[in-house]
N, C-alpha and C positions, 0 to 999 in steps of 0.2 A: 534637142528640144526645139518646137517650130512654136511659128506664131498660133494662137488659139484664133480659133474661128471666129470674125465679127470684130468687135469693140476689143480695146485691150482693156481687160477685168483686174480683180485684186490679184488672183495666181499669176498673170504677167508681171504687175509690178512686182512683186514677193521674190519671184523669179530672177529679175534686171535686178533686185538687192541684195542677193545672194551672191549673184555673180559680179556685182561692180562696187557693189556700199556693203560689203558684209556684217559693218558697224548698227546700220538701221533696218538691217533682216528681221530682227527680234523687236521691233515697234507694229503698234497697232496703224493699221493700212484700211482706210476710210476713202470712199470714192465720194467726190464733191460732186455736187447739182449746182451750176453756176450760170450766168445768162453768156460767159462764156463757148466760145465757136470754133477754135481753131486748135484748142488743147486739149485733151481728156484728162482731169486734174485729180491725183489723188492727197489725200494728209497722212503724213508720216510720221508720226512724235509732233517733233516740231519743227517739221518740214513739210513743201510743198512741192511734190514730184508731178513734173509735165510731160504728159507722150504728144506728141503732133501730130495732129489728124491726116497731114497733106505735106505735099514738097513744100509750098509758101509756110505752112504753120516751121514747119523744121527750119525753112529762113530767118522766120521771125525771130525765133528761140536762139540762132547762130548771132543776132542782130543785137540781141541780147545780153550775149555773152562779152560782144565788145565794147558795152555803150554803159551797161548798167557798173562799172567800175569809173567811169570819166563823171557818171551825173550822183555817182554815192557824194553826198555832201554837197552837192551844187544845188540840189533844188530843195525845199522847205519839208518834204514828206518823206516818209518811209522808201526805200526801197528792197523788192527782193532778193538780196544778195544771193549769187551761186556757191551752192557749198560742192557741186558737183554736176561736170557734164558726161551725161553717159552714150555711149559709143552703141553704133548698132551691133545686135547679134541675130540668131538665130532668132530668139527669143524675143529682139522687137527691131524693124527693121532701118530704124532713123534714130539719128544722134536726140536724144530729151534730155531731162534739167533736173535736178534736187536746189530747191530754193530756203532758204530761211524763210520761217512762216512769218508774217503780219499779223499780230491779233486782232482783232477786228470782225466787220461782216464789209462785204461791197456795200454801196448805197442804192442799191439798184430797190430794195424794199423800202425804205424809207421814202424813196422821190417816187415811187406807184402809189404810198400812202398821203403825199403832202405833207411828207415833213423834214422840210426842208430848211434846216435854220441859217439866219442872217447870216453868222459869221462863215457861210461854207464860200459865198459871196467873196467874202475877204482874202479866205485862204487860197481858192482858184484862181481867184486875180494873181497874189503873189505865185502861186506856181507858174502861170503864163509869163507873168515877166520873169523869172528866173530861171523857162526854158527859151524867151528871146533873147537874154543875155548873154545866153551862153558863147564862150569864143570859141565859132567855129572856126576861127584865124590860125587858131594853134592845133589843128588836127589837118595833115594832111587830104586836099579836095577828097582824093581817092577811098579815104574811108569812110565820106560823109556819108550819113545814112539816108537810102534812096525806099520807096515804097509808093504806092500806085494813088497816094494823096498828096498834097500840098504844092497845086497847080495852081493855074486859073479857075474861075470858078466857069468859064464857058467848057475846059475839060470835061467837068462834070456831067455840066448839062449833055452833051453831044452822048455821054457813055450813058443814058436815060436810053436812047434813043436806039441805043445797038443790043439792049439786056433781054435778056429771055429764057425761061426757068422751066423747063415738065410739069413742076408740080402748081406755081406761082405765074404761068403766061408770063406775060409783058406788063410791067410797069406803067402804072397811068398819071402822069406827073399834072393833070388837071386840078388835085385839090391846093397843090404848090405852085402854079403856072403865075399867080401872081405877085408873089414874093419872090419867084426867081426873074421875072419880067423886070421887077423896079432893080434888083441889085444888079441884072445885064446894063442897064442902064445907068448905072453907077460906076466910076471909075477909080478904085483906092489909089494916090500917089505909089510910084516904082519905088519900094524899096527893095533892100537886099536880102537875100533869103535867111530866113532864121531857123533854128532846131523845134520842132514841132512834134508833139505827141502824136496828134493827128486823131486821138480816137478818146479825148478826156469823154467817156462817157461813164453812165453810174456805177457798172459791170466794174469797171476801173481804178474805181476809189474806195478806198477803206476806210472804214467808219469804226471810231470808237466812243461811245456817250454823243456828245453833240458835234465834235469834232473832225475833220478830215485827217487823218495821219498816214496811211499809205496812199500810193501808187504804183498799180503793178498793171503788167502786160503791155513792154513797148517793141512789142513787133511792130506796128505801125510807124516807129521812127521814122521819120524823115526831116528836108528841109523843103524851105518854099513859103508861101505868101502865110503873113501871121495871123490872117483873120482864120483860117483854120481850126487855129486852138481858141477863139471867140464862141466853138460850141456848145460849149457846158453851159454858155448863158441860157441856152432853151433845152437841152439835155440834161441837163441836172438842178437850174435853177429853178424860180418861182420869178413872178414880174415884181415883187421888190428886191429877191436877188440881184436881178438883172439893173437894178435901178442902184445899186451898189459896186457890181461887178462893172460896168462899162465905164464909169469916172476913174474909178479906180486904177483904167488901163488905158483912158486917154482916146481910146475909139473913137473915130470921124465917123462922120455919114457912110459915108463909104463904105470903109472897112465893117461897120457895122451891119449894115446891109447884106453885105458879102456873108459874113459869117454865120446874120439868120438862112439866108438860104443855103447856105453847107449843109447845116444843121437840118436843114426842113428835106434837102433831099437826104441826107442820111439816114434822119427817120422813116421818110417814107421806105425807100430803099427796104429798108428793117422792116418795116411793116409787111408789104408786101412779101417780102423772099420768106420770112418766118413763120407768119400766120398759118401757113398750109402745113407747118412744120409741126404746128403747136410749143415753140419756143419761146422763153421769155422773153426773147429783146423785141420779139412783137409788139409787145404794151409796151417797152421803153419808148420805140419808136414812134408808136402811136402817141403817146403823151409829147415827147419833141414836138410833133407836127403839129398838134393843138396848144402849145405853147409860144410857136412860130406864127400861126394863125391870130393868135389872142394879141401879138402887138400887133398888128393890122391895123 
Protein backbone atom coordinates (compact mmCIF):
# COMPACT_ATOMS: atom_id res chain seq x y z
CA UNK A 1 0.00 0.00 0.00
CA UNK A 2 1.59 3.53 -0.89
CA UNK A 3 0.87 6.89 0.30
CA UNK A 4 -2.51 8.40 -1.28
CA UNK A 5 -2.09 11.42 -3.33
CA UNK A 6 -2.13 15.00 -1.61
CA UNK A 7 -3.31 15.28 2.15
CA UNK A 8 -3.32 12.19 4.17
CA UNK A 9 -7.34 11.57 4.27
CA UNK A 10 -9.72 9.08 6.55
CA UNK A 11 -8.57 5.85 4.32
CA UNK A 12 -4.88 6.64 5.48
CA UNK A 13 -5.57 7.00 8.91
CA UNK A 14 -8.09 3.73 8.84
CA UNK A 15 -5.11 2.18 7.08
CA UNK A 16 -2.10 3.28 10.07
CA UNK A 17 -5.11 1.53 12.49
CA UNK A 18 -5.44 -1.44 10.94
CA UNK A 19 -1.90 -2.01 10.81
CA UNK A 20 -0.66 -0.47 14.23
CA UNK A 21 -3.96 0.13 16.69
CA UNK A 22 -6.10 -2.60 15.46
CA UNK A 23 -7.98 -1.89 18.82
CA UNK A 24 -9.43 1.63 17.14
CA UNK A 25 -9.83 0.32 13.49
CA UNK A 26 -13.63 -0.21 14.18
CA UNK A 27 -14.06 3.70 15.65
CA UNK A 28 -15.58 6.54 13.80
CA UNK A 29 -12.54 8.68 12.04
CA UNK A 30 -13.72 12.34 11.74
CA UNK A 31 -11.14 14.80 10.09
CA UNK A 32 -10.69 18.04 12.26
CA UNK A 33 -10.73 21.85 10.71
CA UNK A 34 -8.36 23.51 13.41
CA UNK A 35 -6.52 26.83 13.23
CA UNK A 36 -3.80 24.24 13.55
CA UNK A 37 -0.41 24.22 10.97
CA UNK A 38 1.86 21.77 11.35
CA UNK A 39 -0.58 18.43 12.04
CA UNK A 40 -3.41 17.04 9.99
CA UNK A 41 -5.62 15.99 13.07
CA UNK A 42 -8.12 13.47 12.94
CA UNK A 43 -10.79 12.15 16.10
CA UNK A 44 -10.89 8.62 16.77
CA UNK A 45 -13.53 7.48 19.50
CA UNK A 46 -11.85 9.09 21.89
CA UNK A 47 -8.70 9.85 20.54
CA UNK A 48 -6.77 12.35 18.77
CA UNK A 49 -4.62 10.86 16.01
CA UNK A 50 -1.71 13.34 14.45
CA UNK A 51 0.03 12.88 10.99
CA UNK A 52 2.87 15.66 10.48
CA UNK A 53 2.92 17.85 7.74
CA UNK A 54 6.78 18.35 7.58
CA UNK A 55 10.33 17.05 8.97
CA UNK A 56 9.94 20.07 11.94
CA UNK A 57 5.93 18.97 12.50
CA UNK A 58 7.40 15.04 12.98
CA UNK A 59 10.12 16.96 15.65
CA UNK A 60 7.71 18.44 17.25
CA UNK A 61 5.47 15.41 17.70
CA UNK A 62 9.08 13.29 18.82
CA UNK A 63 9.33 16.57 21.50
CA UNK A 64 6.26 15.53 22.61
CA UNK A 65 6.63 12.23 23.29
CA UNK A 66 9.55 13.03 25.76
CA UNK A 67 8.28 16.24 27.61
CA UNK A 68 4.40 15.59 27.80
CA UNK A 69 5.18 12.54 30.56
CA UNK A 70 7.58 15.05 32.91
CA UNK A 71 4.93 18.14 32.69
CA UNK A 72 1.58 15.27 33.25
CA UNK A 73 0.80 16.82 36.79
CA UNK A 74 3.21 19.60 36.85
CA UNK A 75 1.07 22.23 35.21
CA UNK A 76 -2.64 23.21 36.34
CA UNK A 77 -4.31 21.80 32.69
CA UNK A 78 -5.23 18.99 30.84
CA UNK A 79 -2.62 17.24 28.93
CA UNK A 80 -2.72 15.04 25.71
CA UNK A 81 -1.40 11.90 27.05
CA UNK A 82 0.15 9.36 24.19
CA UNK A 83 -1.72 6.24 24.03
CA UNK A 84 0.41 5.48 21.06
CA UNK A 85 3.39 6.43 18.62
CA UNK A 86 3.17 5.16 15.23
CA UNK A 87 6.11 4.16 13.11
CA UNK A 88 6.48 5.05 9.49
CA UNK A 89 5.13 2.70 6.58
CA UNK A 90 4.27 2.46 3.38
CA UNK A 91 1.16 3.77 4.21
CA UNK A 92 2.43 7.18 5.77
CA UNK A 93 5.97 8.07 5.73
CA UNK A 94 6.77 9.67 9.44
CA UNK A 95 6.50 8.61 12.89
CA UNK A 96 2.51 10.29 14.25
CA UNK A 97 0.77 10.09 17.50
CA UNK A 98 -2.81 8.68 19.04
CA UNK A 99 -3.50 11.03 22.00
CA UNK A 100 -6.23 10.88 24.56
CA UNK A 101 -8.90 13.37 23.58
CA UNK A 102 -9.54 16.74 25.75
CA UNK A 103 -13.12 17.40 25.69
CA UNK A 104 -13.54 20.67 25.06
CA UNK A 105 -13.25 23.13 21.77
CA UNK A 106 -9.80 25.44 21.27
CA UNK A 107 -10.49 29.04 22.26
CA UNK A 108 -9.64 30.32 19.26
CA UNK A 109 -13.69 30.99 18.50
CA UNK A 110 -14.47 32.47 21.53
CA UNK A 111 -11.43 35.13 21.61
CA UNK A 112 -12.58 36.11 17.53
CA UNK A 113 -16.09 36.69 19.38
CA UNK A 114 -14.87 38.64 22.51
CA UNK A 115 -15.49 36.31 24.86
CA UNK A 116 -13.15 36.21 26.87
CA UNK A 117 -13.77 35.65 30.55
CA UNK A 118 -11.83 37.14 33.67
CA UNK A 119 -10.95 34.10 35.29
CA UNK A 120 -8.98 32.77 31.89
CA UNK A 121 -6.67 35.86 33.25
CA UNK A 122 -6.19 33.85 36.32
CA UNK A 123 -5.63 30.41 34.93
CA UNK A 124 -2.85 31.55 32.34
CA UNK A 125 -1.13 33.29 34.82
CA UNK A 126 -0.86 30.21 36.98
CA UNK A 127 0.09 28.04 33.89
CA UNK A 128 3.01 30.54 33.19
CA UNK A 129 4.30 30.36 36.54
CA UNK A 130 4.07 26.70 36.68
CA UNK A 131 5.80 26.31 33.34
CA UNK A 132 8.75 28.67 35.00
CA UNK A 133 9.01 26.56 37.88
CA UNK A 134 9.71 23.92 36.46
CA UNK A 135 13.14 22.21 37.49
CA UNK A 136 15.04 22.18 34.64
CA UNK A 137 17.90 21.28 37.16
CA UNK A 138 16.80 17.70 37.42
CA UNK A 139 16.72 16.83 33.65
CA UNK A 140 19.85 16.58 32.03
CA UNK A 141 21.16 20.01 29.72
CA UNK A 142 21.14 17.50 26.70
CA UNK A 143 17.43 16.85 26.70
CA UNK A 144 16.35 20.34 27.22
CA UNK A 145 13.95 21.12 24.87
CA UNK A 146 15.33 23.55 22.06
CA UNK A 147 13.08 25.14 19.13
CA UNK A 148 13.60 28.35 16.97
CA UNK A 149 11.77 30.72 19.87
CA UNK A 150 12.81 31.71 23.24
CA UNK A 151 15.76 34.12 22.32
CA UNK A 152 16.35 37.65 22.52
CA UNK A 153 13.75 39.57 21.31
CA UNK A 154 16.34 41.40 18.73
CA UNK A 155 16.50 37.45 17.16
CA UNK A 156 13.19 38.10 16.22
CA UNK A 157 13.37 41.25 14.86
CA UNK A 158 16.55 40.57 12.63
CA UNK A 159 14.41 37.16 11.10
CA UNK A 160 11.53 40.04 9.96
CA UNK A 161 14.03 41.15 7.89
CA UNK A 162 15.35 37.88 6.14
CA UNK A 163 11.34 36.30 5.54
CA UNK A 164 9.87 35.86 2.18
CA UNK A 165 6.88 33.85 0.93
CA UNK A 166 5.52 33.16 -3.07
CA UNK A 167 2.40 33.50 -2.04
CA UNK A 168 2.57 36.48 1.11
CA UNK A 169 6.06 38.63 -0.27
CA UNK A 170 7.72 40.17 2.47
CA UNK A 171 6.60 41.17 5.67
CA UNK A 172 6.08 44.76 6.44
CA UNK A 173 6.63 45.17 10.12
CA UNK A 174 5.62 49.11 9.81
CA UNK A 175 2.26 48.69 11.53
CA UNK A 176 4.55 47.10 14.77
CA UNK A 177 7.66 49.28 14.12
CA UNK A 178 6.75 51.14 17.25
CA UNK A 179 6.16 48.71 19.80
CA UNK A 180 9.01 46.86 18.80
CA UNK A 181 11.19 50.30 18.88
CA UNK A 182 10.12 50.95 22.73
CA UNK A 183 10.76 47.12 23.95
CA UNK A 184 14.57 47.25 21.70
CA UNK A 185 14.92 49.98 24.05
CA UNK A 186 14.08 48.14 27.04
CA UNK A 187 16.33 45.91 28.88
CA UNK A 188 14.53 42.94 31.02
CA UNK A 189 17.29 41.96 33.95
CA UNK A 190 19.49 38.42 32.94
CA UNK A 191 17.80 35.77 34.15
CA UNK A 192 18.15 32.21 33.62
CA UNK A 193 16.31 30.40 31.08
CA UNK A 194 13.06 28.79 32.10
CA UNK A 195 10.76 26.00 30.25
CA UNK A 196 8.45 27.87 27.88
CA UNK A 197 5.60 26.84 25.74
CA UNK A 198 6.48 29.38 23.33
CA UNK A 199 3.15 29.32 21.33
CA UNK A 200 0.23 29.83 24.47
CA UNK A 201 -1.95 30.89 21.63
CA UNK A 202 -6.00 30.31 21.29
CA UNK A 203 -5.53 27.38 18.79
CA UNK A 204 -3.78 26.04 22.02
CA UNK A 205 -6.17 26.02 24.70
CA UNK A 206 -9.08 24.12 25.46
CA UNK A 207 -12.11 25.49 26.47
CA UNK A 208 -14.94 23.84 28.49
CA UNK A 209 -18.12 26.26 29.71
CA UNK A 210 -16.13 29.32 31.03
CA UNK A 211 -13.12 27.63 31.85
CA UNK A 212 -9.40 26.84 30.56
CA UNK A 213 -8.84 23.04 31.21
CA UNK A 214 -6.52 21.77 28.30
CA UNK A 215 -3.38 22.51 26.79
CA UNK A 216 -2.25 20.74 23.75
CA UNK A 217 0.51 21.00 21.05
CA UNK A 218 3.92 21.56 22.53
CA UNK A 219 6.10 21.08 19.68
CA UNK A 220 7.15 24.50 20.32
CA UNK A 221 8.86 23.50 23.58
CA UNK A 222 11.55 25.18 24.42
CA UNK A 223 13.85 27.24 26.96
CA UNK A 224 14.88 30.92 27.19
CA UNK A 225 13.75 34.41 28.13
CA UNK A 226 10.17 34.09 30.21
CA UNK A 227 8.63 37.20 28.61
CA UNK A 228 7.94 34.71 25.78
CA UNK A 229 5.06 32.96 27.53
CA UNK A 230 3.78 36.77 28.51
CA UNK A 231 1.92 36.29 25.02
CA UNK A 232 -1.51 35.18 25.82
CA UNK A 233 -1.78 38.63 27.45
CA UNK A 234 -2.54 40.00 23.75
CA UNK A 235 -3.30 36.66 22.11
CA UNK A 236 -5.88 35.39 24.09
CA UNK A 237 -6.72 38.23 26.51
CA UNK A 238 -8.84 41.26 26.44
CA UNK A 239 -7.11 44.70 28.27
CA UNK A 240 -8.83 43.71 31.63
CA UNK A 241 -7.37 40.38 31.28
CA UNK A 242 -4.35 41.88 30.80
CA UNK A 243 -4.91 44.10 33.91
CA UNK A 244 -5.16 40.74 35.87
CA UNK A 245 -2.79 38.67 34.05
CA UNK A 246 0.42 40.93 34.42
CA UNK A 247 0.24 41.42 38.70
CA UNK A 248 -0.62 38.22 38.87
CA UNK A 249 2.98 37.25 37.35
CA UNK A 250 4.84 40.14 38.66
CA UNK A 251 5.94 41.60 35.15
CA UNK A 252 8.51 44.66 35.00
CA UNK A 253 8.52 47.11 32.46
CA UNK A 254 10.58 45.42 30.80
CA UNK A 255 9.85 42.05 30.46
CA UNK A 256 6.51 43.54 29.73
CA UNK A 257 7.35 45.35 26.82
CA UNK A 258 9.30 42.47 25.51
CA UNK A 259 6.40 40.29 25.56
CA UNK A 260 3.96 42.77 23.80
CA UNK A 261 6.17 42.96 20.99
CA UNK A 262 6.73 39.01 20.71
CA UNK A 263 3.29 38.88 20.71
CA UNK A 264 2.63 41.86 17.95
CA UNK A 265 5.35 40.24 15.75
CA UNK A 266 3.85 36.89 16.06
CA UNK A 267 0.64 38.13 15.13
CA UNK A 268 1.68 40.05 12.35
CA UNK A 269 3.91 37.14 11.14
CA UNK A 270 0.31 35.25 11.21
CA UNK A 271 -1.29 37.56 9.49
CA UNK A 272 0.69 38.01 6.83
CA UNK A 273 2.02 34.27 5.80
CA UNK A 274 -1.93 33.09 6.34
CA UNK A 275 -4.03 35.64 4.84
CA UNK A 276 -3.07 34.67 1.17
CA UNK A 277 -3.82 31.12 2.53
CA UNK A 278 -7.23 31.82 3.70
CA UNK A 279 -6.35 30.28 7.13
CA UNK A 280 -7.64 30.99 10.40
CA UNK A 281 -4.81 31.95 12.44
CA UNK A 282 -5.02 35.05 9.99
CA UNK A 283 -7.87 36.75 12.21
CA UNK A 284 -6.01 35.40 15.42
CA UNK A 285 -3.19 37.16 14.46
CA UNK A 286 -4.79 40.18 13.22
CA UNK A 287 -6.71 40.48 16.47
CA UNK A 288 -3.02 40.15 18.52
CA UNK A 289 -1.76 42.93 16.61
CA UNK A 290 -4.76 45.21 17.43
CA UNK A 291 -4.68 44.20 20.87
CA UNK A 292 -0.87 45.11 21.03
CA UNK A 293 -1.79 48.42 19.24
CA UNK A 294 -4.70 49.24 21.70
CA UNK A 295 -2.23 49.48 24.85
CA UNK A 296 -0.34 52.03 22.97
Amino acid sequence: MTVPAGDPDVGTVRALLAEQFPSLAREDVRRLTTSGTENEAFRVGNFLLRLPRDDDAEAGLAKEVQWLPRLTGAIPLELPEIAHMGTPTEVFPRTWTIHRWIEGEDASRRVLAGEVPGRWADQLAELVRALGRFDLGAVPLSQWPVGGRGGPLSDRVDALATMDDPLAGRPDPSPVAGVIEAALAARPDPVDPVLLHADLIPGNLVVRGDRLVGLIDLGTLTTGVPAWDLTPAWWVLDRPGRARFRPALGADDASWSWGRALAATQGLLAQWFYAPRHHPLAALGARAVQECLADG
